[in-house]
Structure formats: C-alpha cells, structure tokens
N, C-alpha and C positions, 0 to 999 in steps of 0.2 A: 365289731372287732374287739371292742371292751370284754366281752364277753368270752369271746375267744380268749383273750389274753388270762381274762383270769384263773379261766378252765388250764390251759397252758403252764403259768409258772404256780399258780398252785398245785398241781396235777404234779411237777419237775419237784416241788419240794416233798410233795408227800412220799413220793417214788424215792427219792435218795434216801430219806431215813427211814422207810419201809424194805427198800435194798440191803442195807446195812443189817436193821433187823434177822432181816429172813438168812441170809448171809451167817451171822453169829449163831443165829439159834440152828442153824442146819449143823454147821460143824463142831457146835459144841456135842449135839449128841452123836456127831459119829463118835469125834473124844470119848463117850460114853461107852460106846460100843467097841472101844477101840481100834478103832479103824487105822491103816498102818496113814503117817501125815503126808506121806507122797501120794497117796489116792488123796487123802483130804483137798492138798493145793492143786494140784492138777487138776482134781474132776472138780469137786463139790466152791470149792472155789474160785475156779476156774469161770464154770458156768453164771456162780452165784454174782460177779464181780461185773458181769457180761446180760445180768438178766432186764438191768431198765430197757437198754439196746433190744433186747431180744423179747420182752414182750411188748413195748412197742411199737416196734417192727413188727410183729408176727400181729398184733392187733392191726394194726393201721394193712396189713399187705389182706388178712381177713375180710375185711371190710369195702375191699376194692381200693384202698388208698394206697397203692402201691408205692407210688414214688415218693411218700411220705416215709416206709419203709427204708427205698433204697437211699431215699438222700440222708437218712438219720446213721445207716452204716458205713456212708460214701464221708460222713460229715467226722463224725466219730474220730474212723479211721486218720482223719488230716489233722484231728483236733492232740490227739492224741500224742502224733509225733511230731507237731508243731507248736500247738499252741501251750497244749501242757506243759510237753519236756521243755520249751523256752521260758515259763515261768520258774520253771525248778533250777533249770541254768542260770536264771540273772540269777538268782538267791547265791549259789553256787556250783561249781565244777560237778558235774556231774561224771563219776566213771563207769564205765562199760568193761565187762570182767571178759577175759578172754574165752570162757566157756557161753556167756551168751552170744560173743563175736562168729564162735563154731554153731550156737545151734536156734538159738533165736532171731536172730537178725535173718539169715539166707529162709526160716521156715515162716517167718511174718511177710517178708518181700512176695516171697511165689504166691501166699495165703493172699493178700492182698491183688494179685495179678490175675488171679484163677479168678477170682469175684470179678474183678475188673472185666474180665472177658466174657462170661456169662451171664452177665448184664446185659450187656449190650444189644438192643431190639427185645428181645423179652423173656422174662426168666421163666422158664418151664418144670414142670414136676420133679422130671427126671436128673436137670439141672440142680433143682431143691438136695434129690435124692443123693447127688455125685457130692455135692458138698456136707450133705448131712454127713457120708459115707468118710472125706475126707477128713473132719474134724476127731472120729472114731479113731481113724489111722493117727492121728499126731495123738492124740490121748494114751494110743497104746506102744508108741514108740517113746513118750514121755514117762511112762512109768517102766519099762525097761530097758530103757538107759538110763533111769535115775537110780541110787543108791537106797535103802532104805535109810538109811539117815543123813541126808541131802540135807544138809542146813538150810537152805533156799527156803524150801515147805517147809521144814520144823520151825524159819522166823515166817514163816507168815500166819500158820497156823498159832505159833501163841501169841500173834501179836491180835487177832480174832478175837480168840479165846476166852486170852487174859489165864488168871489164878485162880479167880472162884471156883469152888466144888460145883460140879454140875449136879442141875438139881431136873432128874429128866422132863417132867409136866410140863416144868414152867417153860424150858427149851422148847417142847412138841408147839405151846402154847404159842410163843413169842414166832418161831417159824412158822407156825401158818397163820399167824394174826397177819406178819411181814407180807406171806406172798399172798393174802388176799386183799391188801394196800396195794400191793407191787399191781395187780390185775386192776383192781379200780380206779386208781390212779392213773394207768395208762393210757385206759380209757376216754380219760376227762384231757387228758394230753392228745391224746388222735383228734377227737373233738374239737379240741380251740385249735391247735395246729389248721383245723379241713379250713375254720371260721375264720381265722389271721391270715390264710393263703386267701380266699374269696375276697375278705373286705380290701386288700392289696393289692390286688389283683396281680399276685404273686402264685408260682408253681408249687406244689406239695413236696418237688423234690428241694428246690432253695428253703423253704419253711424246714422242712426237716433236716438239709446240709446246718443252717442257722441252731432256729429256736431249739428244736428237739434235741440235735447233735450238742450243742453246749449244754443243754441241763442236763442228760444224761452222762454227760464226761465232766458234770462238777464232782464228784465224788475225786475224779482221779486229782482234779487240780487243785483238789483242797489239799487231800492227804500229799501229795508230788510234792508240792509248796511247803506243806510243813516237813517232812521228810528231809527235804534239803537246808531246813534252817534246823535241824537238831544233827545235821552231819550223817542221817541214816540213809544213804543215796545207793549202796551196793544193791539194792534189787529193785531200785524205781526203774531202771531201763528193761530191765526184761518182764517187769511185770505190764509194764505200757505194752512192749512186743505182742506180749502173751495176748492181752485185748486186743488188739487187732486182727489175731489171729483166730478169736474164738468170732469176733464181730464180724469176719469176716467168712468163714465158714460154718459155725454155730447158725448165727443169726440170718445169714444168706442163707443156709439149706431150707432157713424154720418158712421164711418167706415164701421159698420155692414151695414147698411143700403144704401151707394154710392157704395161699392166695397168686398162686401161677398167671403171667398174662404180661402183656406188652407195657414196658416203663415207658407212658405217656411222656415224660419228660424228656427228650432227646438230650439234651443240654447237659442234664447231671447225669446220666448216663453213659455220654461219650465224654463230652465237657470234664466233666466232674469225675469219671475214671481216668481220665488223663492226669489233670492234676493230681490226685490221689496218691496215682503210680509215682509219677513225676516228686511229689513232696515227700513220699516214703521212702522212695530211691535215693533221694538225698540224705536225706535223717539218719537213711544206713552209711551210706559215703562217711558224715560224719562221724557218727560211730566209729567208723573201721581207724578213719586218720584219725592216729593217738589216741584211738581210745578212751575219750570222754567227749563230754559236750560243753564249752564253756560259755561266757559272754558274747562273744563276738559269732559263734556258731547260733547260738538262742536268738540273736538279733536277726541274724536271716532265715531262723525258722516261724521266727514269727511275723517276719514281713511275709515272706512266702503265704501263709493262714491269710494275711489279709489281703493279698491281690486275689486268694481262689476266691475270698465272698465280693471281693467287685467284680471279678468276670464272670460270677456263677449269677449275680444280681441284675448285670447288662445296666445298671442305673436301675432300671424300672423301679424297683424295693424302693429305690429313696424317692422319687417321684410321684410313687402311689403312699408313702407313711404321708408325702406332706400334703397331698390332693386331701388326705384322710384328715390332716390336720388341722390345713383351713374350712 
C-alpha cells in the first residue's frame, strides 16, 4: 500500500505541473500562430485544463481498470461543484453572470446526465462514440455563439500566456516535455491507485471518486481559492461548468472508446451517478437563486461532497486503512 501511495501522490503532483506546462506551451504557440483566442479557450484549453481526468481515465479504462476511470470522472465531476466552488465561496461571494446562467449551467446539467445514464451496466464503443460526438457538438456551438472578441477567452488566454515574446522551440519544447509527464505520470497514478484499491480492500471506483478525483481537481482548487481572495471570481463558475462538461463528455467518450466493458463497480455507477446528478442539480439550484454562491450555500455543498464519500465508502475504506494500520 506504501507503495501504491507513493506511485499515487507522486504520479498527482507530477501530473498537475506537467498539465500546466503542456497547457501554456500549447497555447502560447497557437498565440504564435495566431490563432483567433475563442478557438484558443474553447478547444486548446478547454481540453488542455480536462487532460489529467482524461488521460488518466483513458489510461486506467485501457488497461482494463475501468471503474478507476469512471469513479475519477463520477469523482471530478462532484468535486468540482462542491468541493471547490465551496472553498472559493467561504473566501468569498461568488457571482454567476447571467450569460453562464443562459448557457453553462443547463449544457453541464444534461452533460453530466447523459454520462450519468450511459454508465450504467456498461459503457460501450458506440456509447464512447455518441459522447465523443457530443463534446464536437458543444465545441461548435461554443465557438459560434461566441463573439470573436468574447472577453471570457481573451482573460483566460492571457492569463496562460502572460506577456513574454513567444519564443516557438522552446514553446514546441516545453509542450511536449508537459504531455510526455502528463502520460508518465498517469501511469504511475493508475498504478498506485489499482495497489491502494487491493491493500484496502477497497473498489477502483471509490479509489478513483477519492484519491484520483482530488489530485486531478487540485489544480482547480488551488487557482478557485486563490481567484476568490484577489476578487477575480467573474469566470471561476463557468470555468468549473466548462470541466464538467468536457469531463463529462470528452473524458467519457475517450473511455468508451480505449476500453469499453461492464463498470464492475455497481455502487459508483448507480450509487455514485445519483449523487452526482443529485449534487450538480443543486450547485445549479444555487446558481440560479440570486445568482452567486456564498457562505452559507459553500457550507452545504461541502457537506453535501462529504456524505457522497461516506456512502460511496459504506465504512469499509475506514475499516480496512486501520486493519492496514495495525
């Protein structure tokens, strides 16, 4: 289990600043190329922001470790708009602008419902193929209904960026130094995850709703967190949306499509797309009344996060860490 672990959060740390990397150096040289910045945040960032989820899902569902897969996007998905956005709300008021109340929120809700339902018993090719197909369709309905000069992607894009002169080699360099970390690392993350499920005698789908789902959504909680204490909060809710929405159809197609077959875990399947649906349905509810998120709403999204990992655990997790520990 040691062993696991360390393969695990070393694997989670190398992966988020190897994400980052590949992330910056991808869209600096579209910058380069000048690429208009509504393709930049939409696609290249979009995907880029969604790749830890998505290649260790796509490694883990490869390898036969399916429900290590699904419980990392089942896990994600609740972390995302509970756990995060309640750390960003205690700090402060978070607002919800009326254009993501029109178009983020109702396309992350269905996004997240459609996975939810095609989980269920077991995810097949075709399955893989309708969600790959799906994520195309919001991609190209996001870039023409977006404006070419969408403030949105223009702050996301130089907040990437930055000012520096792009200098292309060391861009080409630095992006695929990142995604060949982003792939290794993964790896070493599927790995200790299989080995922290076995010495636990814990499911691959709890291991990855847990361990997997929180390293991969430290990135959001770091940046959310700090976001909200410099008062830059106008695009922390829909960029949370946005992940869910790629995690949920991005990362579900890649699954269907590398590693098709029955999610052995029943539990986080049904279990675990209940709450899901259930904690996202809320997160939107809030959203809508008045239009932010404050204290008192963070308080119950984050209790909410923690009764799904006691029902998703049954006890056992805490049963078997301390069997392990004496």
């Amino acid at each position: 289990m040691i062993l696991g672990l360390i393969f695990a959060v070393g694997g989670l740390v190398v992966l988020t600043l190897a994400a980052d990397h590949f992330v910056a150096g991808a869209a600096r040289i579209a910058v380069f190329y000048k690429i208009s910045p509504v393709v930049i945040g939409a696609v290249l960032i979009g995907f880029g922001t969604s790749a830890p989820e998505m290649v260790v899902s796509g490694i883990a569902a490869a390898q036969g470790d399916l429900d290590i897969g699904v419980g990392n996007i089942i896990g994600s998905n609740v972390a995302n708009v509970s756990l995060v956005l309640a750390a960003a709300a205690a700090v402060s008021v978070i607002p919800v602008s009326s254009s993501t109340l029109r178009r983020e929120v109702p396309i992350s809700v269905a996004s997240v419902a459609v996975f939810a339902l095609l989980v269920q018993g077991e995810i097949s090719r075709l399955e893989g193929a309708l969600l790959a197909a799906l994520i195309v369709t919001f991609l190209v309905f996001i870039l023409r209904t977006s404006s070419a000069t969408d403030e949105s992607f223009d702050d996301d894009v130089s907040e990437i960026v930055g000012d520096e002169p792009v200098e292309l080699w060391k861009e080409a360099f630095r992006a695929l130094a990142g995604l060949t970390f982003v792939v290794g690392s993964s790896w070493f993350i599927v790995d200790g995850a299989g080995r922290v499920a076995d010495a636990l005698d814990l499911s691959g789908g709890f291991v990855g709703f847990t361990l997997v789902a929180l390293g991969t959504s430290a990135p959001e909680l770091v940046t959310s967190v700090q976001a909200a204490r410099q008062g830059e909060t106008e695009l922390l809710v829909g960029n949370l949306l946005g992940s869910n929405v790629f995690n949920s159809l991005a990362v579900g197609g890649i699954i269907g499509l590398v590693g098709p077959g029955p999610v052995l875990d029943t539990t986080m399947a049904e279990t675990g797309s209940l709450l899901m649906v259930g904690i996202v349905g809320v997160s939107a509810a809030f959203m809508v009344v008045g239009g932010a998120v404050g204290r008192n709403k963070a308080f119950v999204l984050f209790f909410m996060w923690v009764v799904s990992v006691i029902v998703l655990s049954g006890g056992d997790g805490v049963e078997s860490a301390l069997a392990v520990m004496r």
